[in-house]
C-alpha positions in Angstrom: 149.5 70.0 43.2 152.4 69.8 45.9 155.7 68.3 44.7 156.8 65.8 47.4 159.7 67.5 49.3 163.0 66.0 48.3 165.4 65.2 51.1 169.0 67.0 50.8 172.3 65.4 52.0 171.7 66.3 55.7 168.2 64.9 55.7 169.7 61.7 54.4 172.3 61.9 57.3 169.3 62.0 59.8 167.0 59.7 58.4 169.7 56.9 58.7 170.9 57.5 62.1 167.2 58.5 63.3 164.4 58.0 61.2 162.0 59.8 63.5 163.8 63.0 63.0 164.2 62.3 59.4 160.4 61.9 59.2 159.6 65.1 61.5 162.2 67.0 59.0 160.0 65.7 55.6 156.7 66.8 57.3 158.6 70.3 57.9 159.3 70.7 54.3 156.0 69.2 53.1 154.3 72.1 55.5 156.4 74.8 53.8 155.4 73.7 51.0 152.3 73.5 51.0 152.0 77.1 53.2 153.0 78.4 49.5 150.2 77.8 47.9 148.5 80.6 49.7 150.2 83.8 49.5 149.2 85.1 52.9 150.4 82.0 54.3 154.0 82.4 52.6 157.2 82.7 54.9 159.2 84.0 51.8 156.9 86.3 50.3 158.8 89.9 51.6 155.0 91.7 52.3 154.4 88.8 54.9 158.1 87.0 55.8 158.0 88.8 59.1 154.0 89.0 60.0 154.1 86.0 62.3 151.3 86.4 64.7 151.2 83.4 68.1 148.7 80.6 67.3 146.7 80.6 70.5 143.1 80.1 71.8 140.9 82.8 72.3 141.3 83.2 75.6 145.4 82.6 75.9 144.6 86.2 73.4 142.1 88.0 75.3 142.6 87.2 78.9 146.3 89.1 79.6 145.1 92.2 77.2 141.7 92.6 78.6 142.6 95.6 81.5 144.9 97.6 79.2 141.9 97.3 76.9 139.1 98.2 78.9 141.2 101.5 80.1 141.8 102.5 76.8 138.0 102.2 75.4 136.9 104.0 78.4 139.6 106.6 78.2 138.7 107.0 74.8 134.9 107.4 75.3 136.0 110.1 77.5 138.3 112.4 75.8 137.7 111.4 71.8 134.8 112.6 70.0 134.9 110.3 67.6 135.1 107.5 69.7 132.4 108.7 72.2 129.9 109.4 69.8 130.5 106.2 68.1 129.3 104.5 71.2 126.7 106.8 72.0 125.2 106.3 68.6 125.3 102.9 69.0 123.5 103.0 72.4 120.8 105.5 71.2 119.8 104.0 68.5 119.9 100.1 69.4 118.3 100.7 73.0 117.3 104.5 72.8 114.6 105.1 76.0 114.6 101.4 76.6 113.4 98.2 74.8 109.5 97.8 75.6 108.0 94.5 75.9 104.9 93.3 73.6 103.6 89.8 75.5 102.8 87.1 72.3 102.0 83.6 73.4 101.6 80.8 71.8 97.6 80.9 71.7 96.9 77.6 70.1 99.4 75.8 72.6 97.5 77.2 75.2 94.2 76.4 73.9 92.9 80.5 74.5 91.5 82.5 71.9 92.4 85.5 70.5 91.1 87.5 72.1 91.3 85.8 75.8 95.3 85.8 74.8 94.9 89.4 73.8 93.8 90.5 76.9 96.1 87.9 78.9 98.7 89.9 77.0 97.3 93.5 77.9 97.3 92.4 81.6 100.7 91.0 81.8 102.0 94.2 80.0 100.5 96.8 82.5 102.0 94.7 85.4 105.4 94.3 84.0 105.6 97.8 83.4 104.5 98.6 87.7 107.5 96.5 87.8 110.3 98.2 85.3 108.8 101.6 85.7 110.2 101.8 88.9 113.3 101.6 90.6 112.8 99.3 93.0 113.9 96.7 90.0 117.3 98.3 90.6 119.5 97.1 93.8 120.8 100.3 94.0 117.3 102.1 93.7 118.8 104.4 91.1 117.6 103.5 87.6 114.4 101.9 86.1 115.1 98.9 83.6 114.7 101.0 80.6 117.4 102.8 82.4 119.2 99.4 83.2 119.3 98.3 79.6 121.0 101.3 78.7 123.7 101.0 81.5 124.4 97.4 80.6 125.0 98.0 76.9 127.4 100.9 77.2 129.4 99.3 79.5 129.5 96.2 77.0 130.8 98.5 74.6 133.4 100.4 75.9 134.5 97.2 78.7 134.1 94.1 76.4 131.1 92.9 79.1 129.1 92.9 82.0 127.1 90.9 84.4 123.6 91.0 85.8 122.8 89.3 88.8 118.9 88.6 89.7 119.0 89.3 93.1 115.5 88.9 95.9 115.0 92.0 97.9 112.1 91.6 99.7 110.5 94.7 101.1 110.2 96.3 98.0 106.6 96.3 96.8 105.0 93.4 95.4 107.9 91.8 93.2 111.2 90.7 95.1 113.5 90.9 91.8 116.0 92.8 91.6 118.7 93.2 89.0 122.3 94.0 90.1 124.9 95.3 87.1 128.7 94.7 87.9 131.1 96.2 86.2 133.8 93.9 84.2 136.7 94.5 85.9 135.2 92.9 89.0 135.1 89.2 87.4 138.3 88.0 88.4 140.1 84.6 89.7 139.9 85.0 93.2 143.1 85.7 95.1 144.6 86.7 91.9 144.9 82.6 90.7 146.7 81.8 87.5 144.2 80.9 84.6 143.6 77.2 84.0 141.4 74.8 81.9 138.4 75.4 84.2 139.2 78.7 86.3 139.5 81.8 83.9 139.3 85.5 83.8 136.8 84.7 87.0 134.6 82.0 85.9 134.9 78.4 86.9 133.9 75.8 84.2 133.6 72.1 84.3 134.8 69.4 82.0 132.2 70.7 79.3 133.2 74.1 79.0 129.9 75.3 81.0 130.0 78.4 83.1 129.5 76.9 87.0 130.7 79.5 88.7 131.9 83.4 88.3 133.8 85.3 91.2 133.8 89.0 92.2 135.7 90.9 94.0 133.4 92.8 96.5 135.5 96.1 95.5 136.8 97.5 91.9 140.3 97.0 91.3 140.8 100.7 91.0 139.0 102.1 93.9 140.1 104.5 95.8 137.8 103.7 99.2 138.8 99.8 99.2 142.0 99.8 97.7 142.9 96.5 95.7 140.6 93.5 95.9 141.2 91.4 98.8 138.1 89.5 99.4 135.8 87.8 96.3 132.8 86.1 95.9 131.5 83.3 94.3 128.1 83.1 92.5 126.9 79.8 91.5 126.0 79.9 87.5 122.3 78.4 87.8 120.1 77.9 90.8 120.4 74.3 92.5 117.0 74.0 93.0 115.1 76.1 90.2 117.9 75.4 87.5 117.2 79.8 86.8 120.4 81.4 85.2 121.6 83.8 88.6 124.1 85.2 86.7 123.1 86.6 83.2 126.7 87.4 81.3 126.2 90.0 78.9 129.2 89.5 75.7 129.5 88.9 72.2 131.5 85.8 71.4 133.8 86.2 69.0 135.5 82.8 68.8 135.3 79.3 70.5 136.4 79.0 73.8 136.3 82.3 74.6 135.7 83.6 78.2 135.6 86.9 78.2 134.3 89.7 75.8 136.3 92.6 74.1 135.8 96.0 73.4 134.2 97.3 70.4 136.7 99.8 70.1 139.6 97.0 70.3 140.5 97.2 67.1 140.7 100.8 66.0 141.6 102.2 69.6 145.4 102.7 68.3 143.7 104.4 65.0 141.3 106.8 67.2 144.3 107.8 69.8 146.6 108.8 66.8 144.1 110.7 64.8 142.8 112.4 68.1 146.4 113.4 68.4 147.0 114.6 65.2 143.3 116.6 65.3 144.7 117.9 68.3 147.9 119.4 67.0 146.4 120.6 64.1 143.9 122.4 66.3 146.9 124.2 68.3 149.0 124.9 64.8 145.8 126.6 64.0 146.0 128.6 67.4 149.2 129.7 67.0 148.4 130.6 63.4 146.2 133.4 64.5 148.6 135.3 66.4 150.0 137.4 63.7 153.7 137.5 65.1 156.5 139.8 63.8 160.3 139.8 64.2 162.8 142.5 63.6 165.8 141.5 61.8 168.7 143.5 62.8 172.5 143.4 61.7 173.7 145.4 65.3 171.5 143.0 67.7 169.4 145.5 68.9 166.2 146.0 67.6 162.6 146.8 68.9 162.7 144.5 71.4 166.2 145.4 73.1 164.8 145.2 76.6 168.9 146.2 77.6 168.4 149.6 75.4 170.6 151.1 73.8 173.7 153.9 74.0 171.0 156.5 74.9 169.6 154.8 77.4 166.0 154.6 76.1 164.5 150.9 76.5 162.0 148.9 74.7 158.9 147.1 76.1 155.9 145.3 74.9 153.4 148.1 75.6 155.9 150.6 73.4 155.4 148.9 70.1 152.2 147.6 68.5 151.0 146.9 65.6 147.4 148.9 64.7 145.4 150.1 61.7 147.7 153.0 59.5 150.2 152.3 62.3 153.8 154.4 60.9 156.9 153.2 63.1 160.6 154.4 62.4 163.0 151.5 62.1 166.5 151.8 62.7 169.4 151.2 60.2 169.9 148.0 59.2 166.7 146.6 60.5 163.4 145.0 58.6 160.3 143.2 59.8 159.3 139.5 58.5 156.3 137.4 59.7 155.9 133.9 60.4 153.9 131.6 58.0 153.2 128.4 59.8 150.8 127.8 57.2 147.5 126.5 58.9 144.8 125.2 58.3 146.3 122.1 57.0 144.3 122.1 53.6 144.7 118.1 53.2 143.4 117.8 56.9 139.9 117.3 55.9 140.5 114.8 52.9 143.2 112.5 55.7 140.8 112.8 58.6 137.7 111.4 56.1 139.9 108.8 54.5 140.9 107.5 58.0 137.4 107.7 59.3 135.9 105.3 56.8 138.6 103.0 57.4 137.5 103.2 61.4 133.6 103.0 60.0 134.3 99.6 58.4 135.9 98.4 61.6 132.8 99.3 63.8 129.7 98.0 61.6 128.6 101.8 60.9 128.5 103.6 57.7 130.9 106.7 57.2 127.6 108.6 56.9 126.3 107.6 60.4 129.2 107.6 61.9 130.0 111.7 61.1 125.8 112.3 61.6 126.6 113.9 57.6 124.4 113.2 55.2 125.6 115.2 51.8 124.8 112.8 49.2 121.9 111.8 47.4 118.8 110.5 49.0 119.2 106.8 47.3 122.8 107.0 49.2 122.1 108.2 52.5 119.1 105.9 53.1 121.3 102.8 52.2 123.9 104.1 54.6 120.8 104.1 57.5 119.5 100.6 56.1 122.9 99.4 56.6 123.3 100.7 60.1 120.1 99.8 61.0 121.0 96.0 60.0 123.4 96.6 62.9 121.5 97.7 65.0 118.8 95.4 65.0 121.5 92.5 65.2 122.1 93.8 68.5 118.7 95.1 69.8 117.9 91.0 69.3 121.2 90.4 71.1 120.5 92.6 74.4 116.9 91.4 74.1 118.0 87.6 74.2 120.7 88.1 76.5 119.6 90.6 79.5 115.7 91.4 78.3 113.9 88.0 77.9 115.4 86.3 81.0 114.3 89.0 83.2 111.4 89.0 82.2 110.9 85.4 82.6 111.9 85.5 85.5 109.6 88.2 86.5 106.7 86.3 85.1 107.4 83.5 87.1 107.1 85.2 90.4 104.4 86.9 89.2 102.7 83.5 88.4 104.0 82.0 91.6 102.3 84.9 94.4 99.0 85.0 92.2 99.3 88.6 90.5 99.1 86.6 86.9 97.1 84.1 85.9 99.0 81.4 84.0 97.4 77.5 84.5 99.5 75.3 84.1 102.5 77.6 84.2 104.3 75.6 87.7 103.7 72.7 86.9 107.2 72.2 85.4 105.8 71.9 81.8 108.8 73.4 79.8 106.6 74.0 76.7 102.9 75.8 78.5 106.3 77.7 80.1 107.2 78.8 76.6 104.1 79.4 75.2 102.9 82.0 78.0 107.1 83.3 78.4 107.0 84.9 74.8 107.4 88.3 73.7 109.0 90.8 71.7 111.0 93.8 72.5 110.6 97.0 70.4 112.9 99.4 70.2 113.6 103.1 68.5 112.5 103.4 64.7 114.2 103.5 62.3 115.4 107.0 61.0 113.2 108.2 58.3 114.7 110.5 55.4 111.4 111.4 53.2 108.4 110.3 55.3 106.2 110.3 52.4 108.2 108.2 50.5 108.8 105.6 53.8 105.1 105.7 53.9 104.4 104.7 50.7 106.3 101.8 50.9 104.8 100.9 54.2 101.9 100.8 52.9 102.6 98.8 49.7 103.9 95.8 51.7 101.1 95.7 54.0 98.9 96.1 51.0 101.0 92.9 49.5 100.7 91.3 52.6 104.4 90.6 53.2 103.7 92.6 56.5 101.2 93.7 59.4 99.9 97.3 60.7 102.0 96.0 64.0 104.7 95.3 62.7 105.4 98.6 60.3 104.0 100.5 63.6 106.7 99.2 65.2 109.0 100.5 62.7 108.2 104.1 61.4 106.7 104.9 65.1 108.3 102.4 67.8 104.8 102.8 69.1 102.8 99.7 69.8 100.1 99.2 67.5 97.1 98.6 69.9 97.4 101.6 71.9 97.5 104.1 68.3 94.6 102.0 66.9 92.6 102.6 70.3 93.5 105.9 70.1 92.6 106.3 66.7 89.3 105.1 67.1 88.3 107.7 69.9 89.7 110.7 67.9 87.6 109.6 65.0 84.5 109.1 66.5 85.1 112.4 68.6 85.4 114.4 66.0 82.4 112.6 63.7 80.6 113.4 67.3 81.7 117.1 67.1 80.1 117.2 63.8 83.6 117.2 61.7 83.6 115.4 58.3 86.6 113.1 58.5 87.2 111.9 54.7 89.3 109.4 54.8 88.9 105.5 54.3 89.1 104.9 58.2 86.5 106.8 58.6 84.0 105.1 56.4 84.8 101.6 57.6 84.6 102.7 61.4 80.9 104.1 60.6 80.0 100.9 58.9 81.9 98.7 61.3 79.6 100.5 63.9 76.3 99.4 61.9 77.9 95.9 61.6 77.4 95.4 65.0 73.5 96.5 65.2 71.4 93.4 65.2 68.6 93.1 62.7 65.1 95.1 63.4 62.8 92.4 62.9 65.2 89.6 65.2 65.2 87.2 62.2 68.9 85.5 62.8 68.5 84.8 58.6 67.8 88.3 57.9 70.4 89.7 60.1 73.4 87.3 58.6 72.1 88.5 55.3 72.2 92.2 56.2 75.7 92.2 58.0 77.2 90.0 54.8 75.5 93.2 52.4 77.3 95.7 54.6 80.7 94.1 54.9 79.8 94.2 51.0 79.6 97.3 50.9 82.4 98.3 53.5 84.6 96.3 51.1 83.3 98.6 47.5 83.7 101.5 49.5 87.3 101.2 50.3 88.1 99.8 46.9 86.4 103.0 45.7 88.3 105.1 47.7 91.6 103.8 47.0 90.8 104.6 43.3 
């Protein structure tokens, strides 16, 4: 409980020649009194007394900090190990050769059966992909979207975040989309504006808070061919007449309010730059280490190396003395040899670095063991560490695939709907729920690292047995496969090899021969006779398995 501030002398003074000042001088004390309650909030405590950071919003705290940033992250990327591969790992393992799409509408709001939506889905799949196989998706023609999702996430990374316009290019095959990536440093206030309540770091806002607009410059600040911006463009948020997002902003919001996204590296960049330097001097200490070097101590001045020689005349040079195996060299008086001893290696370099490095781990959501790619501890241990990471990763995977993934590929299906290559009824008719139901999907991504397969296997095959999962879905995470093209699969090798007269015997065997006699109608076209003989051989399929199992 707070005591109530007593007023001193002076306060009394105040309060009776101004009582508003005498008030505002109370409600100081009460504050400071009631900051004490909370240690970290103390202004007396000596740890914290002079760790007074600026109360601002999140943008007054990104905006002026954001290019020094964004040079250091990409500077870092390029000539820091550490921080590269921290990025790259992230990259490779959250969008690895690209996030695939698996189509899953909403059947029963559709009013299609399962297998009329399965092969709606199998259709729309193999005409997305003539689409993002190609790259004629790009503006640039350079990459595919599988190539595009990797671009867009690295450069979220290391620049805080980028932007994907959906452009039409006609002339390009049957699809007009088109996805442009610009680069962050190209969303700025046009003309160089100062930031206000509804124009910042590039992007106009209205009363709300809603993005309306976003400007780019037509060239990067630091290009060499246009020199500084001079000329931007604006690029309204949403479509006036289809309401469609034009401009998909690809950052992670950290705070409310905030405009623009930050590095990933942001808060350990100062970290990696120090211990890159001090890798980096210990790596030439150990250079110079090498060099076994020799001096000549000498009380007259003039020893071996004498280049000015001595009363004789005879001089010394580097190719007259060396040092070799049962070498014997005369010295004269006075003189001795000593070495240097830098001592290096540093032998607390390892234990420093590793201690620093978990500190950095913490910082970027990825366990020291991922981080290093070293797994030396137990097997319990290192899979926790990838469980862990992999809780990251999927975080983000669902991130890119909300962000820059799904609204492409709405938008795709709705051109696709609109010049008669899909068939969706009821699709246009501005329905925002049939709209849902045919947009969904899922987007898969690389599996999961696997440290004993057996063991991963096992355990996949408990929870589907528990039914906590689906074939699909552990597919999708031990393979990255989809689950309908390796069962399709599976199915012709089997009955190519029961064709080639090889005795397959396993369980999936057995059910595929009696699935096959399943489907053989009755001999004597009795409909009674064949439901009873198709409910004896799923019977039978059913104590077969169960036998097998045991």
């Amino acid at each position: 409980m707070i005591r109530a501030a007593k007023g001193n002398f002076v306060d009394k003074v105040v309060n009776y020649f101004d009582p508003i000042k005498g008030a505002t001088r109370l409600r100081a004390r009460l504050t400071s009194a009631a900051a004490e309650t909370y240690f970290g909030a103390s202004r007396s405590r000596r740890a914290v007394s002079a760790w007074t950071p600026p109360s601002v919003d999140a943008d007054e705290a990104t905006l002026d900090a954001l290019p020094d940033l964004r040079d250091r992250s990409r500077d870092a990327r390029r000539n820091i190990p550490l921080a590269a591969g921290a990025l790259q790992t992230k990259v490779t393992n959250v969008i690895g050769p690209g996030l695939r799409v698996q189509a899953s509408i909403d059947a029963d709001a559709l009013n299609m059966s399962p297998d009329q939506a399965a092969e709606w889905e199998a259709k729309t799949e193999r005409e997305f992909r003539l689409w993002s196989e190609s790259s004629d998706c790009d503006v640039t023609r350079t990459c595919d979207f599988n190539e595009l999702q990797e671009l867009a996430f690295m450069s979220c990374l290391e620049g805080g975040d980028t932007f994907a316009l959906q452009a039409s290019m006609p002339g390009r095959g049957p699809y007009r989309l088109a996805i442009e990536l610009i680069e962050a440093d190209r969303c700025s206030n046009p003309n160089h504006k100062r930031d206000t309540r509804t124009l910042a770091g590039g992007i106009e806002r209205n009363e709300m808070g809603m993005p309306t607009k976003y400007w780019f410059s037509k060239t990067h600040p630091g290009s060499l061919v246009g020199g500084r911006p001079s000329e931007w463009v604006g690029v309204p948020a949403f479509g006036s007449r289809t309401g469609r997002r034009n401009v998909l902003h690809l950052y992670r919001k950290l705070r409310i309010g905030q405009s623009r996204g930050v590095p990933d590296l942001a808060p350990v960049i100062e970290m990696l730059k120090q211990l890159g330097r001090y890798t980096e001097a210990e790596l030439d200490a150990a250079v110079v280490s090498s060099f076994f070097t020799v001096f000549v101590q000498t009380e007259r001045g003039a020893g071996l190396g004498d280049v000015e020689g001595d009363e004789t005349g005879a001089t010394a040079s580097d190719d007259d003395y060396k040092l070799a195996p049962a070498a014997i060299l005369d010295l004269m008086p006075g003189e001795s040899i000593s070495t240097a001893t830098p001592g290096r290696p540093n032998d607390s370099f390892d234990a420093f670095v590793v201690s620093v490095l978990r500190q950095i781990s913490v910082a970027i959501e990825m366990p020291f063991e991922v981080f290093i790619k070293h797994f030396t501890a137990s097997y319990s241990a290192s899979r926790a560490a990838i469980e862990e990471a992999f809780k990251t990763w999927r975080t983000r995977r669902k991130w890119i695939a909300r962000r820059l993934c799904q609204p492409v590929y709405e938008t795709w299906l709705a051109e696709a709907v609109a010049i008669g290559r899909i068939s969706a009824p009821g699709f246009l008719t501005g329905d925002p729920m049939i709209r849902k139901a045919y947009s969904g999907a899922e987007w898969i991504g690389p599996p999961k690292g696997q440290i004993n397969e057996k063991a991963e296997m096992d355990a996949s095959d408990s929870r589907v047995q528990a039914g906590v999962s689906t074939l699909a879905r552990e597919c999708n995470e031990i393979t990255g496969l989809d689950w309908r093209t390796v069962h399709r699969q599976r199915v012709r090798e089997v009955r190519m090899r029961r064709e080639a007269g090889i005795d397959v015997s396993n369980v999936a065997t057995r059910v595929i021969n009696l699935s096959d006699e399943l489907d053989e109608p009755a001999t004597n076209g009795d409909e009674s006779a064949t439901l009873t003989t198709n409910t004896s051989l799923r019977a039978a399929l059913l104590a077969r398995a169960l036998q097998a199992r045991k």
